[in-house]
Each structure stands twice: as structure tokens, then as C-alpha cells.
C-alpha positions, -999 to +999 in steps of 0.1 A: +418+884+185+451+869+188+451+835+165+474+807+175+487+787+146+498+764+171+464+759+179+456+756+143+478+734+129+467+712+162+432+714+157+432+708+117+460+678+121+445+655+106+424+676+078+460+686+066+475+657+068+447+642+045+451+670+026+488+668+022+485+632+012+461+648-019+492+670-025+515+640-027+495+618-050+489+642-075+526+652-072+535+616-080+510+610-108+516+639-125+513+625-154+480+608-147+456+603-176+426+619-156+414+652-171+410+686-153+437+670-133+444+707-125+416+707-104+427+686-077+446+721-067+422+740-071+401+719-046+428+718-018+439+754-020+400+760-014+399+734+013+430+746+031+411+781+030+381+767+041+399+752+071+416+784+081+383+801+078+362+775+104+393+782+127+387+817+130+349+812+136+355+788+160+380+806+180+356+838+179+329+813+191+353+801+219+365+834+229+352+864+217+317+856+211+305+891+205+326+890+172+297+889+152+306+905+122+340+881+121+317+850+131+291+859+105+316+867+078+333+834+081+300+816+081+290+834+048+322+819+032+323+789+040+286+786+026+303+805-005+329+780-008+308+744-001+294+743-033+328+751-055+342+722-042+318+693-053+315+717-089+350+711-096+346+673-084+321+667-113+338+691-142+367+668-138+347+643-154+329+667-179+335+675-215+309+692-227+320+728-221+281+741-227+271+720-194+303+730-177+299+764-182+258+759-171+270+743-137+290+774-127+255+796-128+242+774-092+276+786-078+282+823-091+244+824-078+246+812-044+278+834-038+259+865-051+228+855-026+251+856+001+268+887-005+235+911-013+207+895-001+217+904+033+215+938+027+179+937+023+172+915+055+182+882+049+206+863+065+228+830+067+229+823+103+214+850+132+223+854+167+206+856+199+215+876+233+232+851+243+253+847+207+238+817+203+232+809+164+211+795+146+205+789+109+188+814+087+168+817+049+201+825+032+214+793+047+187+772+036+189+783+002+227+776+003+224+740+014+195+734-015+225+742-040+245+720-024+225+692-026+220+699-062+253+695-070+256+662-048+234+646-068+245+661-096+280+645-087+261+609-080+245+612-115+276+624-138+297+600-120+275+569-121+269+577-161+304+579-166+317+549-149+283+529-162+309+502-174+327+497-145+315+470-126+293+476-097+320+469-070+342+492-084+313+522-084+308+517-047+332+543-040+310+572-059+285+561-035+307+564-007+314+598-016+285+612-017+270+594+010+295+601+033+297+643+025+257+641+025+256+632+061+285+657+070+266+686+059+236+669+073+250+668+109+271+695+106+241+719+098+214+702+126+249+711+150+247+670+160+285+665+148+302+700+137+344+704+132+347+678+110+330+689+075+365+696+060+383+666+075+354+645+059+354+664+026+390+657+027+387+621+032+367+621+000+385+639-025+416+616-016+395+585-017+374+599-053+412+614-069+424+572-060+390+560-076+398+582-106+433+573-111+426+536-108+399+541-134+419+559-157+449+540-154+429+505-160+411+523-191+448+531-207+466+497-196+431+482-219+439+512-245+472+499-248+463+459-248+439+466-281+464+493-295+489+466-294+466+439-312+456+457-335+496+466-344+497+430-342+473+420-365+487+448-388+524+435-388+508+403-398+488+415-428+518+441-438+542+410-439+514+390-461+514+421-487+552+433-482+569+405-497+548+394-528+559+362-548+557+386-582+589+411-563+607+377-552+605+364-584+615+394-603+644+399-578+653+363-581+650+365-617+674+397-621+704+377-600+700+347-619+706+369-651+736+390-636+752+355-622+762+347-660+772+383-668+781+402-640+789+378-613+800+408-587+769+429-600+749+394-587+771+393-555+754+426-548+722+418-554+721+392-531+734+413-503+705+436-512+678+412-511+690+397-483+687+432-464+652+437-477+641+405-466+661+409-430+640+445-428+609+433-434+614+403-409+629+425-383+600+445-386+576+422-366+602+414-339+591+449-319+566+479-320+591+506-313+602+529-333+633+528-354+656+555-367+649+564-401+682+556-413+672+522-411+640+528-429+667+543-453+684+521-454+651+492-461+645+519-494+679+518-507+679+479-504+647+476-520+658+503-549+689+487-561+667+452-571+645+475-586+672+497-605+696+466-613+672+457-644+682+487-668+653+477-688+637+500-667+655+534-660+647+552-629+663+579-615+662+583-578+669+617-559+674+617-525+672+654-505+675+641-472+678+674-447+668+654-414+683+621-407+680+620-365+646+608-361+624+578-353+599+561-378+575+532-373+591+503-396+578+494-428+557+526-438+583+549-461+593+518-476+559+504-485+551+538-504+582+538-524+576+504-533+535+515-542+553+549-565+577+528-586+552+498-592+519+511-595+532+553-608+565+545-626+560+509-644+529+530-659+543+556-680+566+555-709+604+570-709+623+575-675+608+575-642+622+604-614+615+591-578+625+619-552+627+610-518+626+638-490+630+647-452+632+680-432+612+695-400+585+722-401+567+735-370+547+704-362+579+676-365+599+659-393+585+647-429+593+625-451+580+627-489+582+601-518+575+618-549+571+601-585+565+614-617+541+586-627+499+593-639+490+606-609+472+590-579+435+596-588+445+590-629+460+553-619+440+532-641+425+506-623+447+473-627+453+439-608+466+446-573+448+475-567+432+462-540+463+449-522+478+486-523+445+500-513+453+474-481+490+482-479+481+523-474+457+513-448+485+498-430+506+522-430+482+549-422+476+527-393+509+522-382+519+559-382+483+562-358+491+540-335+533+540-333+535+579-331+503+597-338+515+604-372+498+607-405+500+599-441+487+621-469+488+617-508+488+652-527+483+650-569+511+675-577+499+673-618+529+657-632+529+628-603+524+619-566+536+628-535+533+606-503+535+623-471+547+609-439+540+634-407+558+625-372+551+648-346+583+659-324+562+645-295+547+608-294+524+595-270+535+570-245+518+538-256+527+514-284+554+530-294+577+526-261+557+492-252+580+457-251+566+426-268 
């Protein structure tokens, strides 16, 4: 036999131009939110085999029809392959990995029919005299498989998209209409050559369907993601600045304006920053470089220290510097340690304030020596902190997938701030 490529590439135009187009829209949406996305690949290297495969039979149809053994091996793969490629259609859609793995056993099967089976007399397709073929048991069994999996691919994909309105599921029907009556026709010899142009026609139009879907379900992700970040700036700003802090801070420059009017001049200036960060704050939900947040602390911890009626010593062991925070959630907690840990106890109060990187990204630690998180007794305002720790566990969630964790070290707290080195594209890099 003497195979053209000419003739192939010729033949299979427009299957490989349909599946190039697959090619080039997976390329380009690489970064699709659609899982299994690996097995669009998967699916067109299979395809592109399955093409080259009805070539050859074809061509030893055409011209050397007493190839048997080539045009019966051909035959048996493509049957082999037929049900692999709806499979990995519906296990892009899957997450239970028990049913995955279950919906391989129909496939490993029918491939294991078709290589032993005809050993023992069966057979896919036989031939008469005249090299004529026509279907046999094997193949009969093969095509109940494959409609098993078609309506297995109607039913996972109809309970998955049961949201979607019923416009938008048309396509799923589409689909498997439209490769049930391939296979139909192609296997009652009606319409034949044009299985793998049609199955290609379907996995672009079902990978579009997917990516649409997917795409619409993050773009409304990202809508509620950002009102509730909304709401949550609101309610932060409602606790952040409390009349009893503005009083207080107010009441310590009036004092210093008599004594030490440069001493008050500073004080000013720091309350004015505070204030400034905590406005600022709402403006946008992107991050912002933690030397702001610093500098939001520092601001917020020279009110506090100015009244020397209250000693606090603050250590600062700051071994990263250049990374991003969400706004308003190191600050908060260093506000909760010195008003609700270090007001509590008697003598001086040692606040330590902490950054470096381990494996996972950069933290940041707030660590008082006050009674201890569960020990707190329960006063007036616990509720508003209670609120206030929400928020920020919140923010970190949605702004960079972050956490926040309170450990009872036995001679105080420690606050924990987590930001991973990598943050998911949503909230954080949105514009208000």
C-alpha cells in the first residue's frame, strides 16, 4: 500500500480544520475556568488518530480490497476509540472521582472485547467473496456502549447545567443529537466518511458551550464577591472608627496643645493619617503594599502611645516588606490586641508586630502579652470585635485567598495573617 498524504490531508480538510480551530481555542483560553480542560487534547490527539485510521481503511477499501487484516484492524480501532471520546466529554464535567473512575470500566471493557473475543469466533465486521462487509456481534456490542455513554453525556450534562436556562441547554442537545445520528448512519452505511468531521463539529461547538458557561458562572462569582467586599468595607468603616478612639485621640491633642504644642502638631498629623487610611480603604478592592498597612499601624500606635498613662512597648521585626495586603486587616487586629489584650492587664504591655515568608507566602503576626484570647473576660464591645474579625477574615478570603488565625501562646495572643505568593484573579485585580 502506498498512502498519499496528499490525499489525506485532501480528504480530512475539513475534519482538520475543525479540529485545528479546537486547537486554537483552547490555545487562546488557556486559562479558562473549565475543569479537565486537559482533556480537550486528549480528545483531538484521539480524533486526529481516528481520522488517519478511517483513511487507511478506506484506501484499502478503494484499492486493495483483499487487505483484510489491515481493513479489519482499522475497523477494530476505531470501534476501540468511539467510546473514549464521549468518556472524556462527560469526565470534564465530573468530580466525583468514584463515578469517574466507574465510567472507565464500559471503555477498558469494550476495548478488551475487541481484542480477544475474536479469537474465539467473534468478530466486528466480516467479509464476503466479494470483500463486501458487513457488521458483526462484536460490533453490536460496541455500539450498545456507545450509546451508553451518549446518554450518559445527555444526563450529566443536563444535571449539571440544570440552572441554565433552557435556551442556553439547547446545545447539549445538539450534541448528542447530532453524533447519535452519525453513528446511526454511519453504521446502517446510509452516510459514511463523515463520523469524525461530525464528532469534530461537536467538541468545538460543546468546548464554546463550556467556556461560555464557565465564563458567565465567574463574571457572577465575581459580581457577588465584589458585594459582598462592598457590604464589608461598609460595615468595617462603621466599626473602624468608633466615637470612644476619636474621642480619646481628640482628648490626648487637646491635652498636649497646652503642654506640648509640637508633641500635639504630631498628633494631628497622625490622626489625620489614620483617618485618611481608613477612608482610602473603601476607594478600591486591590490590594495594597504592606508598607501602607504599616504605615495605617504606626499612625494608629502613636495616638495610642502619646498618653504615657499607659505604657506600651511596641516591637517591630519586620523581615518582608515587598508584598501586598488587603487594606484594613493588620491594622484592625492591632487595634483589637492593645484595646481589648493590653488595656486589660496591669504593668506594661509588649506588642510585637512581625513579617517574613515560609513555604506557602508571607505572614504577618501581631502578638500581645495581654490575658489571652479565650481568658478575655467578657466586656462591652465584645460583640463589635467578634464583627470586626469576621471582616477581616472575610477580606483576606475574598482579596487574596488568605487566612487569619489566633494562637493562645500562654502569656498572650498571636494574630496571624497568611497571604499566599499566588492570588486568584478576581476581586483583588477588579476596578470599582
Amino acid at each position: 500500500m502506498h498512502l498519499s498524504f496528499h490525499d489525506f490531508f485532501q480528504d480530512n480538510f475539513i475534519t482538520l480544520a475543525l479540529l485545528l480551530g479546537v486547537a486554537v481555542a483552547t490555545i487562546s483560553s488557556r486559562k479558562s475556568p473549565i475543569p479537565a480542560i486537559g482533556s480537550i487534547w486528549i480528545i483531538l490527539a484521539l480524533l486526529l488518530g481516528r481520522t488517519f485510521i478511517v483513511y487507511v481503511n478506506q484506501y484499502a477499501a478503494d484499492f486493495h480490497p483483499e487487505a483484510i487484516d489491515i481493513r479489519y484492524a482499522t475497523t477494530v480501532a476505531e470501534y476501540m476509540i468511539n467510546p473514549f471520546l464521549i468518556l472524556l466529554e462527560i469526565l470534564m464535567l465530573l468530580e466525583n472521582k468514584i463515578v469517574k473512575a466507574l465510567l472507565w470500566i464500559p471503555a477498558i471493557a469494550n476495548t478488551l472485547m475487541l481484542l480477544i473475543l475474536p479469537r474465539y469466533g467473534y468478530a466486528v465486521v466480516v467479509y464476503s467473496e466479494e470483500f463486501h462487509y458487513g457488521g458483526g456481534p462484536l460490533r453490536d456490542a460496541s455500539l450498545v456502549i456507545d450509546l451508553f455513554y451518549l446518554l450518559t453525556f445527555l444526563a450529566v450534562s443536563l444535571i449539571h447545567f440544570r440552572n441554565y436556562p433552557r435556551a442556553d441547554r439547547n446545545v447539549i442537545w445538539f450534541v448528542f443529537a447530532l453524533t447519535g445520528l452519525a453513528i446511526w448512519l454511519e453504521v446502517q452505511n446510509i452516510i459514511t466518511g463523515y463520523l469524525n468531521s461530525v464528532i469534530s463539529v461537536d467538541i468545538l461547538f460543546y468546548y464554546m458551550y463550556l467556556n461560555m458557561a464557565y465564563q458567565t458562572d465567574l463574571e457572577e462569582k465575581v459580581l457577588m464577591q465584589e458585594l459582598e467586599l462592598t457590604q464589608t468595607n461598609v460595615r468595617l468603616m462603621q466599626e473602624q472608627i468608633s466615637p470612644h478612639f476619636i474621642f480619646n485621640a481628640l482628648y490626648i491633642i487637646k491635652a498636649l496643645v497646652f503642654v506640648e504644642p509640637k508633641k500635639a502638631v504630631q498628633a494631628i498629623e497622625n490622626f489625620s493619617v489614620y483617618l485618611r487610611r481608613n477612608i482610602d480603604s473603601l476607594k478600591s478592592s486591590e490590594l495594597i503594599p504592606f508598607e501602607s498597612e504599616l504605615e495605617h499601624i504606626e499612625a494608629f500606635l502613636a495616638i495610642e502611645t502619646a498618653d504615657e498613662s499607659k505604657p506600651i512597648q511596641v516591637i517591630y521585626d519586620i523581615k518582608e516588606n515587598d508584598f501586598k495586603i488587603p487594606a484594613l486587616t493588620a491594622e484592625p487586629l492591632v487595634e483589637n490586641a492593645i484595646i481589648h489584650g493590653l488595656f486589660k492587664i496591669q504593668g506594661p504591655g509588649i506588642l510585637k508586630i512581625s513579617t517574613y515568608k515560609d513555604d506557602n507566602g508571607y505572614v504577618v503576626e501581631i502578638k500581645d502579652n495581654g490575658p489571652g484570647f479565650e481568658e478575655r473576660p467578657q466586656t462591652p464591645g465584645k460583640e463589635r470585635r467578634g464583627v470586626g474579625i469576621n471582616n477581616v477574615r472575610t477580606r483576606m478570603k475574598l482579596q487574596c485567598n488568605g487566612t487569619l488565625e489566633f494562637e493562645n501562646t500562654g502569656d498572650g495572643t498571636c494574630a496571624r495573617l497568611r497571604i499566599p505568593f499566588t492570588t486568584p484573579i478576581l476581586v483583588s485585580n477588579s476596578k470599582n
